[in-house]
C-alpha positions as CSV (number, residue, x, y, z in Angstrom):
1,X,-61.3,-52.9,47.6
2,X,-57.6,-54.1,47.0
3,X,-55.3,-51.7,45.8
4,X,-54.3,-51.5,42.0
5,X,-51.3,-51.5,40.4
6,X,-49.5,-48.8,38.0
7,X,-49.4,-50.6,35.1
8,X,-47.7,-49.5,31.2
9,X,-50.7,-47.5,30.2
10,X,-52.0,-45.9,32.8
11,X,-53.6,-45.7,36.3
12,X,-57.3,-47.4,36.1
13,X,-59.8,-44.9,36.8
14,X,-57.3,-41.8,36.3
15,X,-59.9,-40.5,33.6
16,X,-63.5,-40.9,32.1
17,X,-63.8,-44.0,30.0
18,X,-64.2,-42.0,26.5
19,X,-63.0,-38.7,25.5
20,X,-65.2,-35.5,24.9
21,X,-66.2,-35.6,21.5
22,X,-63.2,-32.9,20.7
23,X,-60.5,-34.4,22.1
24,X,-58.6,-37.1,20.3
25,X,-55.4,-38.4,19.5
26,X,-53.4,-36.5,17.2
27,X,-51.8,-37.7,13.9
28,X,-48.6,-38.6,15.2
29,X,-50.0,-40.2,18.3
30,X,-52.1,-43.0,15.6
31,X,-49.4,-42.5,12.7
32,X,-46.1,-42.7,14.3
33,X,-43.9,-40.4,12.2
34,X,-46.7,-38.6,10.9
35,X,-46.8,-35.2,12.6
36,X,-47.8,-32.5,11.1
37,X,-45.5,-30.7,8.9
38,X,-44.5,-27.2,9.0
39,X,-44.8,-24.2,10.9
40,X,-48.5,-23.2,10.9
41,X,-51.6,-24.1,12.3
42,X,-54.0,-25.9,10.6
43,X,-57.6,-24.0,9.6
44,X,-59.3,-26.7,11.5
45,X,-57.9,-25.2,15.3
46,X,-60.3,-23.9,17.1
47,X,-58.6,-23.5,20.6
48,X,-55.3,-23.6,22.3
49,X,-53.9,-24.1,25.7
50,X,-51.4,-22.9,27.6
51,X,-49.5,-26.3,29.4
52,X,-46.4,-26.6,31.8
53,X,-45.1,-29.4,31.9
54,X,-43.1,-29.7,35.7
55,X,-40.8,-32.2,37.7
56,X,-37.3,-32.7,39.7
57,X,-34.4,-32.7,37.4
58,X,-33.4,-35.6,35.1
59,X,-37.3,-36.9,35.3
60,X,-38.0,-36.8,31.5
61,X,-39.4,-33.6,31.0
62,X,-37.4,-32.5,28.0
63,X,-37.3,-36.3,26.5
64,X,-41.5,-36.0,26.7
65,X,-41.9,-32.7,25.3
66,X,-39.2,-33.7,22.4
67,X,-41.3,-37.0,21.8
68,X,-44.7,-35.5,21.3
69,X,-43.7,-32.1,19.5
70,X,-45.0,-31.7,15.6
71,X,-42.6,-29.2,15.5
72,X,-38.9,-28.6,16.3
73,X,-38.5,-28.5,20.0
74,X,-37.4,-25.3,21.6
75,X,-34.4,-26.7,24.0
76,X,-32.8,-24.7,26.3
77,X,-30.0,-27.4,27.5
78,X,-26.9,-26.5,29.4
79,X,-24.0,-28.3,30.1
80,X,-24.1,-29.0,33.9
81,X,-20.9,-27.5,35.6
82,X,-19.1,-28.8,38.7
83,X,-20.8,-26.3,40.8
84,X,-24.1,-26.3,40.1
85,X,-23.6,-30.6,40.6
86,X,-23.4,-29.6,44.4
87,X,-26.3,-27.9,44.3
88,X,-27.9,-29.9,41.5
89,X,-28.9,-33.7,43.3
90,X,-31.1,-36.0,41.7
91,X,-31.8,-37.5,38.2
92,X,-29.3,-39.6,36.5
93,X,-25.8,-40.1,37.3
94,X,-25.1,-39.9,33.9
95,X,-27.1,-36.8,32.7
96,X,-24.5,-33.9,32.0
97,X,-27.3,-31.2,30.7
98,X,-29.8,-29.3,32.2
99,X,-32.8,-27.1,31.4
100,X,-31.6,-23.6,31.9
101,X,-34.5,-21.6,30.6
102,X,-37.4,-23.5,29.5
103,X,-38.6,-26.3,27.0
104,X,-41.1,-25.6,24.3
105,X,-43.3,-27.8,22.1
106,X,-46.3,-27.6,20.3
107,X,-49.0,-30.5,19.4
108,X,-52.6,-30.4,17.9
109,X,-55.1,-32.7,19.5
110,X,-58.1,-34.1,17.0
111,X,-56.8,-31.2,14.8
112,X,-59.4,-29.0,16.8
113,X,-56.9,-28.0,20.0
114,X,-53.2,-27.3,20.1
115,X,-51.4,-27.8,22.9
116,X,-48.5,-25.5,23.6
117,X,-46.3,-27.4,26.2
118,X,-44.0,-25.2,28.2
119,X,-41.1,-27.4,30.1
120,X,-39.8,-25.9,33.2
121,X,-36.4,-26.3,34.8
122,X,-36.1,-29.2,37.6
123,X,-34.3,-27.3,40.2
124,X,-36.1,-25.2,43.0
125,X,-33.2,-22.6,42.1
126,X,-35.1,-21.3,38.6
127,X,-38.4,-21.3,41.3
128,X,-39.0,-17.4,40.0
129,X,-38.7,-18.3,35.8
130,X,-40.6,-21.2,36.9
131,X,-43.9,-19.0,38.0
132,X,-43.1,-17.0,34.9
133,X,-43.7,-19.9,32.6
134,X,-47.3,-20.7,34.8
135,X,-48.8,-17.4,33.8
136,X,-51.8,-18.0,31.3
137,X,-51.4,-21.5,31.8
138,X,-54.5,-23.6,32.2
139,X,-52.8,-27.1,33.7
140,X,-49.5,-29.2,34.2
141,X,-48.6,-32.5,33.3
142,X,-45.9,-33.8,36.3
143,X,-43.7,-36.1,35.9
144,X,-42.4,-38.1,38.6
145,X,-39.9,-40.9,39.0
146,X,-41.0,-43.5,41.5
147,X,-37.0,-44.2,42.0
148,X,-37.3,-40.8,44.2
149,X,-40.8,-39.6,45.0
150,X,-39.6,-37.4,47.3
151,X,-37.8,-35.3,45.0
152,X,-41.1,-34.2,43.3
153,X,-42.6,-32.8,46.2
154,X,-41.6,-28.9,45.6
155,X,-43.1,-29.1,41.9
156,X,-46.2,-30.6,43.1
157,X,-46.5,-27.8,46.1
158,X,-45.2,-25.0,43.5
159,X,-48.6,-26.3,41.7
160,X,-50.8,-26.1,44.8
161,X,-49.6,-22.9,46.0
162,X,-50.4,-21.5,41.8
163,X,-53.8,-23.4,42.3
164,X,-53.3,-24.7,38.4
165,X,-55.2,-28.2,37.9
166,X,-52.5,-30.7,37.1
167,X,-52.5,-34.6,36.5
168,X,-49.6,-37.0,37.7
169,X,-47.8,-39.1,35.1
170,X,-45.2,-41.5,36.8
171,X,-42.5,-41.8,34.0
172,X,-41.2,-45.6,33.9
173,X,-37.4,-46.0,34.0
174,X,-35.3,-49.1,34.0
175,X,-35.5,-50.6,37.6
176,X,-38.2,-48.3,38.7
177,X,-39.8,-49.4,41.8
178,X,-43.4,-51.1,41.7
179,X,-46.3,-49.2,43.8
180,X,-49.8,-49.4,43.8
181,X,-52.1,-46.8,43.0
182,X,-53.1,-46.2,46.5
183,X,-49.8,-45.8,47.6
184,X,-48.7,-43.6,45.3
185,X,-51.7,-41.2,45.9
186,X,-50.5,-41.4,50.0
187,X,-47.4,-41.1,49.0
188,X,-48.2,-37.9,47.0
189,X,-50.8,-36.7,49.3
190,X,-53.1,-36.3,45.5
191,X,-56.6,-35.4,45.5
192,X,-59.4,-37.9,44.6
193,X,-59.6,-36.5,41.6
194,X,-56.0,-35.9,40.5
195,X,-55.4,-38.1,37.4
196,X,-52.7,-40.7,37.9
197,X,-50.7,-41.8,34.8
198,X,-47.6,-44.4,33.8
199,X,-46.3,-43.3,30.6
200,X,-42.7,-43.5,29.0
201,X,-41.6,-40.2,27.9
202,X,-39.7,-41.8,24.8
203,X,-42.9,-43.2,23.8
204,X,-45.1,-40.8,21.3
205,X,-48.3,-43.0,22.2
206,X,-47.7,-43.2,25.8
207,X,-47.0,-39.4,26.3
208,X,-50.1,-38.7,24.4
209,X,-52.6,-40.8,26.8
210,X,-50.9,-38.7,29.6
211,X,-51.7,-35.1,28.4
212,X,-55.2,-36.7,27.3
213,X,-55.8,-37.6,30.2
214,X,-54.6,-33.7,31.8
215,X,-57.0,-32.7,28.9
216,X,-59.9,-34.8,29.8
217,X,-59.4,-33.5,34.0
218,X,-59.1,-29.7,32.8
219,X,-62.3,-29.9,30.7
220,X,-64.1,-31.9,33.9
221,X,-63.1,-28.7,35.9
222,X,-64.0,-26.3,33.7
223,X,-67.4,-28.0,33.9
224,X,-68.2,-28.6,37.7
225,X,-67.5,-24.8,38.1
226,X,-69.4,-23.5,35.3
């Protein structure tokens, strides 16, 4: 069977089809602009998850979490100093912050699930704030750019070693090599079953499909071990 390509949306065959009857797109995700306002939860949440969301520096992380959020963003930005550039490679040339701490966001899904998206720090340095964030978590979304693949191999392991289910979003930058599906997976040594999404982390509809999909692939889990 030829090999397919990554194209805007997502990876064919990353997910089922259709959705479980609970999970949805939220309002902002159909109403661009129209997140939820305020602070509080609606009535209608019946669940919530615990999500990371993980990658090598300068891959989109905070830009995703900031897109998606019905709430203000918790940011934990840092200027990045001349010594922690020797020690800091990867991402753009141009970035000058960095995630010290952690990112934090929050969105509802079908107004019956809230997400609660946790945004680790790209370099293998925070490694021991990073497994504090993956306690009670239930999955990660990764982001990886396909400009560098290598550099998300330590999140991907960190995720292995934890044993947390994650899906794979490649996040499109300007220039960004072309590979197909099958090459990616090599590349990224995924499981069969590991959902593989392109998304753009500016986009609110795009980054929405991705933690869908990561959605759709925890509740499959949750079923074939029940």
């Amino acid at each position: 069977m030829a090999s397919k390509a990554v194209s805007d949306d997502r990876v064919p065959d990353a997910a089922p089809a259709a959705p479980p009857a609970s999970v949805g797109a939220p309002a902002s995700a159909t109403e661009p602009g129209a997140a939820q306002a305020g602070k509080y939860l609606t009535s209608s949440v019946a669940g919530a998850a615990k999500i990371l969301v993980v990658g090598p520096l300068g891959v989109g992380k905070t830009t995703l979490i900031g897109t998606v959020s019905e709430i203000r963003p918790l940011s934990t930005e840092a200027v990045m100093t001349r010594a922690g550039a020797r020690v800091d490679t990867g991402g753009e040339r141009a970035k000058t912050t960095t995630t010290v701490a952690l990112d934090f966001g929050r969105i509802t899904i079908d107004d019956e699930l809230v997400l609660y998206l946790f945004g680790t720090p790209g370099q293998q340095r925070f490694l021991p704030a990073w497994r504090d964030l993956a306690k009670g978590a239930l999955g990660a979304l990764a982001l990886i750019d396909t400009r560098d693949l290598a550099a998300s191999f330590g999140a991907l392991g960190n995720l292995e070693d934890l044993d947390l289910p994650f899906a794979v979003a490649v996040n499109v930058f300007p220039g960004s090599p072309q590979h197909t599906e099958d090459d990616l997976r090599t590349a990224l040594d995924l499981l069969p079953n590991t959902p593989l999404i392109a998304c753009d982390a500016r986009d609110a509809h795009s980054s929405v499909r991705a933690l869908i999909a990561l959605v759709r692939h925890l509740i499959d889990a949750a079923t074939e071990s029940s």
